[in-house]
C-alpha positions in Angstrom: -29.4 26.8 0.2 -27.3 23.4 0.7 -28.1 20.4 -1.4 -27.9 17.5 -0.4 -24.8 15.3 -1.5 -25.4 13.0 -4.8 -24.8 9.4 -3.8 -23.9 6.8 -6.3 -27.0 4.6 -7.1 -29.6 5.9 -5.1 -33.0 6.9 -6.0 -34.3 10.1 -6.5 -37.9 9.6 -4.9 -38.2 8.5 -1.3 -38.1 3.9 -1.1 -38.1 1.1 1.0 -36.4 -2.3 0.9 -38.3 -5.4 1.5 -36.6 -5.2 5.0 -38.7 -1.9 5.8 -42.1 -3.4 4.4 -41.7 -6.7 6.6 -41.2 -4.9 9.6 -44.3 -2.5 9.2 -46.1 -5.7 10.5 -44.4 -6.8 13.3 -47.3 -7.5 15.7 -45.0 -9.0 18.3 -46.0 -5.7 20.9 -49.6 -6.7 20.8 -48.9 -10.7 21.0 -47.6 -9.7 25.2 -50.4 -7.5 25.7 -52.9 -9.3 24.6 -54.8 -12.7 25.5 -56.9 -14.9 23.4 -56.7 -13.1 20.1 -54.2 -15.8 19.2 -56.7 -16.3 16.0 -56.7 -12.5 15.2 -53.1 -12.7 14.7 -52.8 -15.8 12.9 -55.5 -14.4 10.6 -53.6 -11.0 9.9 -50.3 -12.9 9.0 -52.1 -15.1 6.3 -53.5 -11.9 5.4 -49.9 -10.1 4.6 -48.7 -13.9 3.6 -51.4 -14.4 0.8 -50.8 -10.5 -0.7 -47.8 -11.6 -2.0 -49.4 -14.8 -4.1 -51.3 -13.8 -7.2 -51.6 -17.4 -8.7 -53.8 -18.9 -9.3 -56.2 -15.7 -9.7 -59.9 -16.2 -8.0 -62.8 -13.9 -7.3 -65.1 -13.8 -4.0 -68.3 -12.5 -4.7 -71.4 -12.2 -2.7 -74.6 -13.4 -3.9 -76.7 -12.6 -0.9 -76.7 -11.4 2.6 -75.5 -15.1 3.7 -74.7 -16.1 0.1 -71.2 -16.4 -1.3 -69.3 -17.4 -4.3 -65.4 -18.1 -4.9 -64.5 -18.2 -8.9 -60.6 -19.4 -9.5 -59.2 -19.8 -13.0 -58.0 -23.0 -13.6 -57.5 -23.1 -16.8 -56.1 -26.5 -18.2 -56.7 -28.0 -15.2 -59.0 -31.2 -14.6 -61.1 -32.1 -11.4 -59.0 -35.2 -10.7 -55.8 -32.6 -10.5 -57.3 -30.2 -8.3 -58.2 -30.8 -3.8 -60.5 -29.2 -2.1 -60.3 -29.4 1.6 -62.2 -27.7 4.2 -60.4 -27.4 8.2 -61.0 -25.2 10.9 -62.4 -22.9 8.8 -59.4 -22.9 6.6 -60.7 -24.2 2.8 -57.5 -25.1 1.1 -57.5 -24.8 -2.8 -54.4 -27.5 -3.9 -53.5 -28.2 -7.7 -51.1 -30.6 -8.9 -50.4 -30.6 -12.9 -49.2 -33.9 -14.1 -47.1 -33.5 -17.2 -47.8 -37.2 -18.8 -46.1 -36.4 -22.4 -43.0 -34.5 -23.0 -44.5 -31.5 -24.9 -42.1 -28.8 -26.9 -43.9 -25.3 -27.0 -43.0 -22.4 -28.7 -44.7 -19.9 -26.5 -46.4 -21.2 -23.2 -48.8 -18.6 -21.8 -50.9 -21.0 -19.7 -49.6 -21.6 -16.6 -49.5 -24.9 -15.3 -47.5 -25.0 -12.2 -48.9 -26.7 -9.0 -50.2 -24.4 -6.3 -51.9 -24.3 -3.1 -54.4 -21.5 -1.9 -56.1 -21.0 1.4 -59.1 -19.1 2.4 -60.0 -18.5 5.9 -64.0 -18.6 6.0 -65.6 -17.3 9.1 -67.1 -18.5 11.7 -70.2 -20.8 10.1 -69.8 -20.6 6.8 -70.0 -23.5 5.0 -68.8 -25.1 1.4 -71.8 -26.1 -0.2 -70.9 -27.2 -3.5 -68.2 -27.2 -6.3 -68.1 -27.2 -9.5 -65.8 -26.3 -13.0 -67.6 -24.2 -15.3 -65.9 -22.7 -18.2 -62.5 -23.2 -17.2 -63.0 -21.9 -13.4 -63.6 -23.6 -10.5 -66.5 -21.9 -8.6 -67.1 -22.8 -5.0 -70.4 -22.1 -3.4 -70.7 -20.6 0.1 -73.6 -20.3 2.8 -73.2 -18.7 6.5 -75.9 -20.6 8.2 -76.2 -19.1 11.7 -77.2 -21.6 14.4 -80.8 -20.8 16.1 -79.1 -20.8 19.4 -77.1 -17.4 17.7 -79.4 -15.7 16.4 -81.2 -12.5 18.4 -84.4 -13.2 19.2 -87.3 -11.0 21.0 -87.8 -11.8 25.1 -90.9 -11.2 26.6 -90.8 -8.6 29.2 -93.1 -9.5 32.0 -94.7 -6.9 34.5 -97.7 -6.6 36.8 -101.0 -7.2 35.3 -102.9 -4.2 36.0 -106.0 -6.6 38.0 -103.0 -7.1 40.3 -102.1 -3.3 41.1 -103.6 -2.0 43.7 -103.8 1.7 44.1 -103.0 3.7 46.9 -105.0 6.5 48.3 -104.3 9.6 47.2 -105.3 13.2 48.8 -106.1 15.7 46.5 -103.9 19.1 47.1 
């Protein structure tokens, strides 16, 4: 049995490049057969877009059935360095650390870099409140559903049976 040739540098165990992984989402053959899921696909790129971002870290966690809650660490940060701004459904998260004094540190574990973080919120869901607690900024979340949306019960109408009027039937 043949083996295959050794080659200089290469890896044992099957890879991709970051080239390979970018292309594995290449939704450009559904954008020209598709109409009106411009959204969708705008959606799905922030999706593979925000993967790659890990700072600053945040849970979402639900509460209730239309209940929601959205915890980011923010340690070291005060609410007059931190936006939070809510448009087309997008709420964007934006921190700017201002360094007022020249500080020397010997080991600097707490990040303080500026950042910006998006979360797309579906359709009617709403910010209700902020609030720092313990070093995180938690961000409270309701979907309210409009009446107008919500399934309701219709009335079936029929003939009342005084109306009905029977038709003679022979006996066989």
């Amino acid at each position: 049995m043949s083996r295959a040739p050794d080659v200089a540098g290469a890896c044992s165990y099957p890879s991709c490049s970051k080239e390979d992984l970018d292309m594995r989402y290449d939704w450009t053959p559904l954008w020209r057969s598709t109409i009106g899921f411009d959204r969708l696909f705008d959606v799905l790129g922030e999706v593979q877009r925000t993967a790659e971002e890990s700072y600053p870290p945040y849970n979402i966690e639900r509460l209730g059935e239309n209940r929601f809650q959205i915890s980011v660490a923010l340690a070291g940060f005060t609410p007059d360095e931190v936006a939070l701004t809510v448009e087309h459904n997008v709420l964007t998260l934006e921190g700017r650390k201002s360094e007022k004094e020249e500080k020397t540190f010997l080991h600097r574990g707490i990040s303080a870099r500026n950042f910006k973080r998006q979360f797309t919120l579906a359709d009617h869901v709403e910010v209700k409140g902020a609030r720092f607690e313990n070093g995180l900024l938690v961000i409270d979340l309701v979907r309210e559903i409009p009446e107008a949306m919500k399934p309701r019960r219709i009335a079936i109408n029929g003939a009342s049976p005084s109306n009905v009027t029977q038709i003679e039937a022979k006996v066989a």
